[in-house]
C-alpha positions in Angstrom: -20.8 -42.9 -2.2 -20.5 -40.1 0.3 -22.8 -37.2 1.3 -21.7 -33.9 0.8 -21.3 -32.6 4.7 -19.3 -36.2 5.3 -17.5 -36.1 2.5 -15.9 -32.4 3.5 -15.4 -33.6 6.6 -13.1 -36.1 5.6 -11.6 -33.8 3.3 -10.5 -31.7 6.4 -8.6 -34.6 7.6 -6.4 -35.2 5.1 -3.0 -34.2 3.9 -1.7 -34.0 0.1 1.7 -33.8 -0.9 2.2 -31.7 -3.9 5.2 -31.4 -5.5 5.3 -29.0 -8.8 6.2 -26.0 -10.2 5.5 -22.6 -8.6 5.1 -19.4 -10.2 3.9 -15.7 -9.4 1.4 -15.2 -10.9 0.7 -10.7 -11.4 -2.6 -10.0 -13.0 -3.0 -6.2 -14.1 -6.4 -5.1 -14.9 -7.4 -2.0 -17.1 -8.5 -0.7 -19.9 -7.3 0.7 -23.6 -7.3 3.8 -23.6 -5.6 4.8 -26.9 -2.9 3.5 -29.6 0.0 4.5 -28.8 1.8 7.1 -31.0 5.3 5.0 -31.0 3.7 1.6 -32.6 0.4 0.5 -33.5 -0.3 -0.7 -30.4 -2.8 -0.5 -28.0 -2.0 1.6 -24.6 -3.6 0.4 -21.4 -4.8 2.4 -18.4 -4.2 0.3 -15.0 -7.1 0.6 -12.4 -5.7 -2.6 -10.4 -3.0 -5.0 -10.3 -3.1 -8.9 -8.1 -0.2 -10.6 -7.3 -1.2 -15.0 -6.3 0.3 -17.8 -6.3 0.3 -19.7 -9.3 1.3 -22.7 -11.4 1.4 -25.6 -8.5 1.5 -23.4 -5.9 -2.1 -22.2 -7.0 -3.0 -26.6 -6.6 -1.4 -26.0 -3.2 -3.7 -22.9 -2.0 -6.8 -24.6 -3.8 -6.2 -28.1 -1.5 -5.7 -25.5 1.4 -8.6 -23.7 0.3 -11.0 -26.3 0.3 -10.2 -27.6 3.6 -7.5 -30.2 3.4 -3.5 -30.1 4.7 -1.4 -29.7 2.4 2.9 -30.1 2.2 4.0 -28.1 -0.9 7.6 -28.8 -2.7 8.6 -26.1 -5.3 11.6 -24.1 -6.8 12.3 -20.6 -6.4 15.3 -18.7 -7.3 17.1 -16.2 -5.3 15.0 -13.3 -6.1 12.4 -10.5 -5.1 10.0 -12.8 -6.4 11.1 -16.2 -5.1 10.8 -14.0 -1.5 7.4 -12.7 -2.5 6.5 -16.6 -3.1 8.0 -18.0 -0.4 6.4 -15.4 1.9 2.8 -15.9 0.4 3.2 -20.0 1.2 3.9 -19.2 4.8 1.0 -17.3 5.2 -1.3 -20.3 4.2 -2.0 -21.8 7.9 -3.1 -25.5 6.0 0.4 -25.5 3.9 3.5 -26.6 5.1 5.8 -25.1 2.0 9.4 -27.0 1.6 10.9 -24.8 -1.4 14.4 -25.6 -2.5 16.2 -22.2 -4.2 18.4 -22.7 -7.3 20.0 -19.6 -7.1 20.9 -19.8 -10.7 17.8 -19.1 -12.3 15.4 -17.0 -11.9 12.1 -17.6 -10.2 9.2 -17.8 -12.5 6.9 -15.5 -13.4 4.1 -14.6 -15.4 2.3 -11.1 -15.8 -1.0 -11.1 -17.3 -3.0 -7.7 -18.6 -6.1 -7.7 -18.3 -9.0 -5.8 -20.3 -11.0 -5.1 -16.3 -14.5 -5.0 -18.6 -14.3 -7.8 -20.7 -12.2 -10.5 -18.7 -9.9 -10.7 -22.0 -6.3 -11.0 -21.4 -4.9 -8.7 -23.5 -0.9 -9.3 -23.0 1.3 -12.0 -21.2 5.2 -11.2 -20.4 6.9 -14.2 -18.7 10.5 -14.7 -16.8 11.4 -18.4 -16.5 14.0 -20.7 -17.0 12.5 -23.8 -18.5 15.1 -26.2 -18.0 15.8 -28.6 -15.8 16.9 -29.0 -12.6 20.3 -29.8 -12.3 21.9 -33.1 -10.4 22.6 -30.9 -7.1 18.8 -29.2 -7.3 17.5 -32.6 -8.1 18.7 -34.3 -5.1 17.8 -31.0 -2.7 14.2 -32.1 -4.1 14.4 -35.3 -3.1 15.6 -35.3 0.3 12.9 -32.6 1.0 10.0 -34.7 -0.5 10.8 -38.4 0.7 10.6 -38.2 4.1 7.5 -36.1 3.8 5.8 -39.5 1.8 4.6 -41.3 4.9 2.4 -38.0 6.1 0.5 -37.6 3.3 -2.7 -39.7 2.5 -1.9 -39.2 -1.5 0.5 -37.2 -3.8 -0.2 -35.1 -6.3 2.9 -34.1 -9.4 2.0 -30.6 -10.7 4.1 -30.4 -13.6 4.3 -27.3 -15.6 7.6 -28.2 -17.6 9.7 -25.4 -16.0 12.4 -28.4 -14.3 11.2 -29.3 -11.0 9.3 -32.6 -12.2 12.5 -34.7 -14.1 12.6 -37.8 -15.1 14.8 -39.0 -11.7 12.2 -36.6 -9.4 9.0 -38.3 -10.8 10.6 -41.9 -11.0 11.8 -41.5 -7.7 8.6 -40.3 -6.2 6.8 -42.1 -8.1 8.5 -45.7 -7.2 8.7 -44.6 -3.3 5.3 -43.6 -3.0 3.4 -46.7 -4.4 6.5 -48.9 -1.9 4.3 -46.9 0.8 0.9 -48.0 -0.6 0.3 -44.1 -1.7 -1.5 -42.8 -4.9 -0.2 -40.3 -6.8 -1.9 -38.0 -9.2 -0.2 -36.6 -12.1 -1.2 -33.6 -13.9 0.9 -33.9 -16.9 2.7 -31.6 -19.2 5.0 -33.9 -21.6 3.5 -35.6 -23.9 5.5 -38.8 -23.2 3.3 -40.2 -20.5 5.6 -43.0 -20.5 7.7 -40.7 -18.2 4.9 -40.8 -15.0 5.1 -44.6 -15.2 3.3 -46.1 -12.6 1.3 -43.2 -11.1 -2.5 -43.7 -10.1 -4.1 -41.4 -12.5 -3.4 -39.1 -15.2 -5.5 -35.8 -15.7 -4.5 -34.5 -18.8 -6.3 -32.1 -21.0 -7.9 -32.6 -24.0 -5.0 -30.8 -26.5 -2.5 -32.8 -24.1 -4.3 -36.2 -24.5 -4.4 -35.6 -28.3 -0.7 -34.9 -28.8 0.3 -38.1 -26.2 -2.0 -40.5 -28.2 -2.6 -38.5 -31.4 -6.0 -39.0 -31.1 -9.2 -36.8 -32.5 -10.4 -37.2 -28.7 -14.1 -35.3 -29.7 -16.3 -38.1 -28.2 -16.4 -39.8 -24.9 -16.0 -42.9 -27.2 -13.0 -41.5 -29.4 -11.3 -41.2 -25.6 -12.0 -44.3 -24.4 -10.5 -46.2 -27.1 -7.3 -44.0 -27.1 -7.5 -44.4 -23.5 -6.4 -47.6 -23.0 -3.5 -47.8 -25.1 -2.2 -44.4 -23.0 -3.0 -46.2 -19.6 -0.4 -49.3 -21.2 2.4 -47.0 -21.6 1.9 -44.9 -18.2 1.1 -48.0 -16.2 -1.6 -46.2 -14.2 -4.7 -47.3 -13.1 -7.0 -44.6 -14.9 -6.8 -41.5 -17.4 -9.2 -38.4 -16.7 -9.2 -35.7 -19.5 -10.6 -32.5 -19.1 -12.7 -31.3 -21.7 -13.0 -27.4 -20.7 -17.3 -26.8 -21.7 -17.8 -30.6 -22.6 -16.7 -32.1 -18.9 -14.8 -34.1 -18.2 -14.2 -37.9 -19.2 -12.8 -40.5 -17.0 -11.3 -43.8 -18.5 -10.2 -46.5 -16.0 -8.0 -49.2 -17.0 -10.0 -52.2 -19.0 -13.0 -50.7 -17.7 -15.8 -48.5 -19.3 -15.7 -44.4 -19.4 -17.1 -42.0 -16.6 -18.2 -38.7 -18.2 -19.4 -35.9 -15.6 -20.9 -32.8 -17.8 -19.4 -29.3 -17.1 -21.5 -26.9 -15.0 -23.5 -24.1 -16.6 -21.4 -21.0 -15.6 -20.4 -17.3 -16.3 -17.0 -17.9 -17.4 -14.4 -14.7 -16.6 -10.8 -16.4 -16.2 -9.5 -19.6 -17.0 -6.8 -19.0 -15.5 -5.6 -22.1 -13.0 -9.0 -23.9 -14.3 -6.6 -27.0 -14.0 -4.9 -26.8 -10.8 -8.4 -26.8 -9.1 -9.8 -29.6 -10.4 -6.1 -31.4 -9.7 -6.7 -30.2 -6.6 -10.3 -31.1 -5.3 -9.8 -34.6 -7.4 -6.4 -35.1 -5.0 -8.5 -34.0 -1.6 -12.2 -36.2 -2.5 -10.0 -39.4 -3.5 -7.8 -38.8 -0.1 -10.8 -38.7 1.6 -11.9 -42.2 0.4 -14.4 -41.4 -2.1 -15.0 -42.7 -5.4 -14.0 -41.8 -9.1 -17.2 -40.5 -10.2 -18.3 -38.6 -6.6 -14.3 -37.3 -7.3 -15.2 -36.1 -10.8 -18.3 -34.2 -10.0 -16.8 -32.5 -7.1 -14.0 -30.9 -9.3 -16.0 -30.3 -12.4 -18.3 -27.9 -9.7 -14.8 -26.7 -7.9 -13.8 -25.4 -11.7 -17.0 -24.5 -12.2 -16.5 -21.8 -9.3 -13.0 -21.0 -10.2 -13.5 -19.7 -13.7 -16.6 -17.9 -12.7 -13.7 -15.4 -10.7 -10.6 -13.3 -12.0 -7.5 -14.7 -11.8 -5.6 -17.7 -10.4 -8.5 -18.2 -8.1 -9.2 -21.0 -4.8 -12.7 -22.4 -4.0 -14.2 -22.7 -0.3 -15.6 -26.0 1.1 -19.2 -23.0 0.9 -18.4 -22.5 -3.0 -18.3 -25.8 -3.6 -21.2 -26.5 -1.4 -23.4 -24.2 -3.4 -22.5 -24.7 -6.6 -23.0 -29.1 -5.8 -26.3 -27.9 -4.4 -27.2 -25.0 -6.7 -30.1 -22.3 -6.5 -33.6 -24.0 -8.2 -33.8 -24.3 -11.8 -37.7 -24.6 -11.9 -40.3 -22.6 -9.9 -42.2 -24.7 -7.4 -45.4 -25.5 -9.5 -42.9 -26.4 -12.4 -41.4 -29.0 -10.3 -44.9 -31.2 -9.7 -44.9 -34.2 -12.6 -48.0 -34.4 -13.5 -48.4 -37.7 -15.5 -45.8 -40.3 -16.3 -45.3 -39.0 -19.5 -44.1 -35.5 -18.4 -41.5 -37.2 -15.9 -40.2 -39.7 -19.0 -39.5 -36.3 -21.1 -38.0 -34.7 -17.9 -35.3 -38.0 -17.6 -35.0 -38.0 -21.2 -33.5 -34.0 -21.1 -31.6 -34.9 -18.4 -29.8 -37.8 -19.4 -29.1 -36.0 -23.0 -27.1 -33.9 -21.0 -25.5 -36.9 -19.2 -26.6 -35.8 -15.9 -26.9 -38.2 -12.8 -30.3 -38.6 -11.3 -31.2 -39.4 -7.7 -34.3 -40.6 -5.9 -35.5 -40.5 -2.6 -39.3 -40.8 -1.2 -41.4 -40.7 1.6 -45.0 -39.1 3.2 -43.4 -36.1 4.3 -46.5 -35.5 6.3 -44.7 -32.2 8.4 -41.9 -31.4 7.4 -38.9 -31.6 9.3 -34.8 -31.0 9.5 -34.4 -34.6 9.8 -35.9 -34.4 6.3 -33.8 -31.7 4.6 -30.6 -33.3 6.4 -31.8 -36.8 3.9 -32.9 -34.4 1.3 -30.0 -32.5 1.1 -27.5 -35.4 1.8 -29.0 -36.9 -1.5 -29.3 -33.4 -4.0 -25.3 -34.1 -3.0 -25.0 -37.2 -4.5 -26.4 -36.6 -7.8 -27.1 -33.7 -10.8 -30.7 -34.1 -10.6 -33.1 -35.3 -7.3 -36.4 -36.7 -8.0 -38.6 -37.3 -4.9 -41.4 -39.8 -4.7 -44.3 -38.6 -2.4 -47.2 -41.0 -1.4 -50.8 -40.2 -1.8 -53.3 -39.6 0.7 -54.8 -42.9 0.0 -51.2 -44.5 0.1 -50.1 -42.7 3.4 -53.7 -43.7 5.6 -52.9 -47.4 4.1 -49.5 -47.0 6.1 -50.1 -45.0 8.7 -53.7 -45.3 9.6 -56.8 -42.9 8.7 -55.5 -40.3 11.0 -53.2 -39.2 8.3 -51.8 -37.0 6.4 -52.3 -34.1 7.7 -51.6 -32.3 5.0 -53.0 -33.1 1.6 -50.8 -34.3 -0.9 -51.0 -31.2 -3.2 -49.6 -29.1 -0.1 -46.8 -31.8 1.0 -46.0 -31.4 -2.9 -45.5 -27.8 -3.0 -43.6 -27.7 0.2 -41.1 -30.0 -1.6 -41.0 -28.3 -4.8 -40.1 -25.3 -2.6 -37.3 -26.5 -1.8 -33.5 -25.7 -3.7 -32.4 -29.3 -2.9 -35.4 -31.0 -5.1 -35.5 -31.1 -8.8 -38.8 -32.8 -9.0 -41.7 -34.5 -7.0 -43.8 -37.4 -8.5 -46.4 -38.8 -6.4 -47.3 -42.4 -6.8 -50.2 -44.0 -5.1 -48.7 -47.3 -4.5 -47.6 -48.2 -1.3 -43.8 -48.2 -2.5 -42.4 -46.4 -4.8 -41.2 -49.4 -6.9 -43.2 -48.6 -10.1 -41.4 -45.3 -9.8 -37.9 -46.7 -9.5 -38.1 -49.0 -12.4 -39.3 -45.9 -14.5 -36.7 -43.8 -13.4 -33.6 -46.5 -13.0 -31.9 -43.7 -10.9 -28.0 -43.4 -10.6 -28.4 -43.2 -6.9 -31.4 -44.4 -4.3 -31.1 -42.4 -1.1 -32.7 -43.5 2.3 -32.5 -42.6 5.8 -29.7 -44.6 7.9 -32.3 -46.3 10.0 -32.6 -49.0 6.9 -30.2 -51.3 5.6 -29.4 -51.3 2.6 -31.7 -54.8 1.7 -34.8 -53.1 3.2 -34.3 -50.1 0.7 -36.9 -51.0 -1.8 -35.7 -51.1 -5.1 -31.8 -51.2 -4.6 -31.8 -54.7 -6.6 -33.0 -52.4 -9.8 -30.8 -49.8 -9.1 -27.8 -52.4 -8.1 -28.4 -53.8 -11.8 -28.5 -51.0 -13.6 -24.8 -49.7 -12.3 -26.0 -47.2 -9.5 -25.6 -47.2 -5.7 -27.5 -47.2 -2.4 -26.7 -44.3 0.1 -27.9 -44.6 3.7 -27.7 -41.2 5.2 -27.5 -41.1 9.1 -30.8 -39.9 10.7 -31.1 -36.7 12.7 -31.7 -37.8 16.3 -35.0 -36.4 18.1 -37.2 -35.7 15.0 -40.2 -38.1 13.4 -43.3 -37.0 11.7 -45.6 -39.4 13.9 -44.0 -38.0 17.3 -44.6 -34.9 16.3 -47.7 -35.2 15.3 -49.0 -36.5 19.1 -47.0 -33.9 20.3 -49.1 -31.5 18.4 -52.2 -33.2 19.4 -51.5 -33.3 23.0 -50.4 -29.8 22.7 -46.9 -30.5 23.9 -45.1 -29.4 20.9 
């Protein structure tokens, strides 16, 4: 389990080797105008026109987006557009673009219109030679990707069926990488998964899952069961499908499903939905992290790409604010009142398969050491619940002196803030009554416990979840600056 400011720090040291299909991508935005008097068709005034970088070239510009290195492999043809490509990559200071030209076809690309007030793609013309690649290109492919294997902390295989990914190019890669101890990530296109044998993980989506196991695939339950047999014929260690508004659902091999809900969002384009969260998935796994804390970071790194137009990237401060999004609940809604109110709170929440967190403390003044816990832990989770002692609980600890604030006013100071979801205030003297109520996905504490001092991590150890220590801010402590205050040093 990582908190969100570590975990994009590690992102920024790490390198991905992607190896895919690019395309140009041209958007051209307008409206209809008229029908036009030749056919019944409709005529479209242009206001704007985008050119990106699309197909796995848009995975490349989303892992150097988000922070992360990244060494791109792709095909371009001898063309205006291969050199608009080409020229695009080198202007990406985090990617190192190796692209092989087949002067014999032509380089893809795709032109979208666009309907500017409705989002609604209208049109799509595309130039492409699907096939693929010949002996000669094959083995240009190869010698620029092998000896780029021992640079990169994992690989990612963008395939988009237009001839860079064949069956000697994957096997190849595939067989070399794992002789290197590397994991490689495969976003799929044939529905023969047999032919990514041996990769890491799979992340189809859900109409290419059903058509490789001929599977309904409408339940998290319906995947898991189809899962397995699909893991057996690719030989990888987990399957993820991507369920567009349901989530996404992860299945690792003999093991039981992860499902991360999809983000409430504004959706405007789809476009490239895919490549991000292939992307972000590649860079959190590189970075050490784990399946589920991999998951949740790409279903909010989607979330943010389809909330723009076009073949769109997402900043490490995107992703940061849609992880840690603007309050749900005004301040005053945010106080549980009675037990009851916070069991129908967790109840909601865990309909919508969200994953709860819980930290606690006095929070007597409120300081940045504080926000740095609070906010470490409203990144580990959906959903942050924090227990606040009493007055009566917090003179038992820390002597009659205290609080100095009443617990109604450390309450709403909480409330206020966008990291919290909820305060509960328990008059015990630990918040183990709480815990048991609220068997939370993850227990946060400051790094100044271990992880055995952490009361309650035995209920949340049984119950699945995990334990995150969060490193404490040097210099700042409630009771220190409280006798500051009182000897009017502060």
């Amino acid at each position: 389990m990582f908190n969100l400011d570590t975990l994009l720090q590690s992102i920024a040291r790490t390198t991905v080797l992607c190896i895919g299909d690019v395309m140009l991508d041209e958007f051209v935005y307008g409206e209809v105008s008229r029908i036009s008097p030749e056919a019944p068709a409709p005529v479209i005034a242009v206001q704007r026109s985008e050119i990106n970088v699309g197909g796995a070239g848009n995975v490349a510009r989303n892992i150097a987006a988000v922070g992360a290195r990244c060494i791109f492999v792709g095909l371009i043809g001898d063309d205006e557009a291969g050199r608009t490509l080409s020229a695009a990559l080198a202007r990406e200071s985090r990617i190192n673009p190796l692209l092989v030209c087949d002067p014999a076809r032509p380089t893809t690309r795709k032109v979208r219109f666009v309907s500017e007030h409705f989002s609604t793609h209208m049109l799509r013309a595309d130039w492409e030679t699907a096939s693929a690649a010949p002996g000669e290109i094959e083995q240009r492919l190869l010698d620029a990707i092998l000896p780029q294997l021992e640079r990169a902390d994992i690989v990612l295989l963008s395939d988009y069926a237009k001839g860079v990914l064949t069956a000697r190019v994957i096997a190849t890669v595939i067989e070399s990488a794992r002789r290197l101890g590397k994991r490689v990530i495969v976003d799929p296109k044939s529905a023969n998964f047999a032919i990514y044998r041996g990769a890491t993980l799979l992340t189809p989506n859900r109409k290419e899952f059903v058509a490789a196991t001929r599977s309904a695939a409408d339940t998290v339950e319906e995947i898991a069961a189809a899962a397995q047999d699909a893991i057996a014929t690719a030989d990888c260690e987990a399957m993820l499908v991507t369920r567009s508004e349901h989530g996404m659902t992860l299945v690792p091999r003999g093991g039981d499903p992860i499902h991360v809900p999809a983000l409430p969002v504004k959706v405007r384009d789809v476009s490239g939905a895919g490549d991000t969260v292939a992307a972000v998935l590649a860079v959190v796994l590189a970075a050490g992290a784990d399946w589920a804390t991999a998951m949740r970071a790409a279903s909010a790194a989607a979330a943010v790409a389809v909330s723009k137009n076009g073949t769109a990237v997402v900043t490490p401060a995107e992703l940061r604010r849609k992880i840690l999004p603007h309050a749900s609940l005004a301040a005053e809604d945010k106080i549980i009142g009675s037990d009851a109110d916070l069991d129908l709170r967790l109840a909601e929440w865990r309909r919508e398969g969200l994953r709860v967190g819980f930290t606690n403390g006095c929070f007597d003044i409120l300081h940045p050491g504080h926000v740095k816990v609070l906010t470490a832990a409203r990144g580990a989770c959906d959903r942050l619940i924090v227990g606040l002692n009493s007055d009566a609980s917090v003179r038992r600890l820390k002597g009659e002196s205290r609080p100095v604030q009443n617990e109604r006013a450390r309450a709403e100071v909480l409330a206020a803030l966008e990291a919290v979801d909820l305060v509960a205030i328990f008059g015990e003297d630990t918040p183990l009554r709480l815990i048991t109520r609220i068997e939370p996905s993850v227990l946060v504490k400051g790094g100044d416990y271990t992880r055995e001092q952490v009361v309650g991590h035995e209920i949340v150890a049984a119950k699945g979840g995990e334990v995150l220590l969060v490193d404490v801010l040097p210099g700042f402590s409630t009771t220190s600056l409280v006798e500051k205050a009182r000897e009017g040093t502060a």
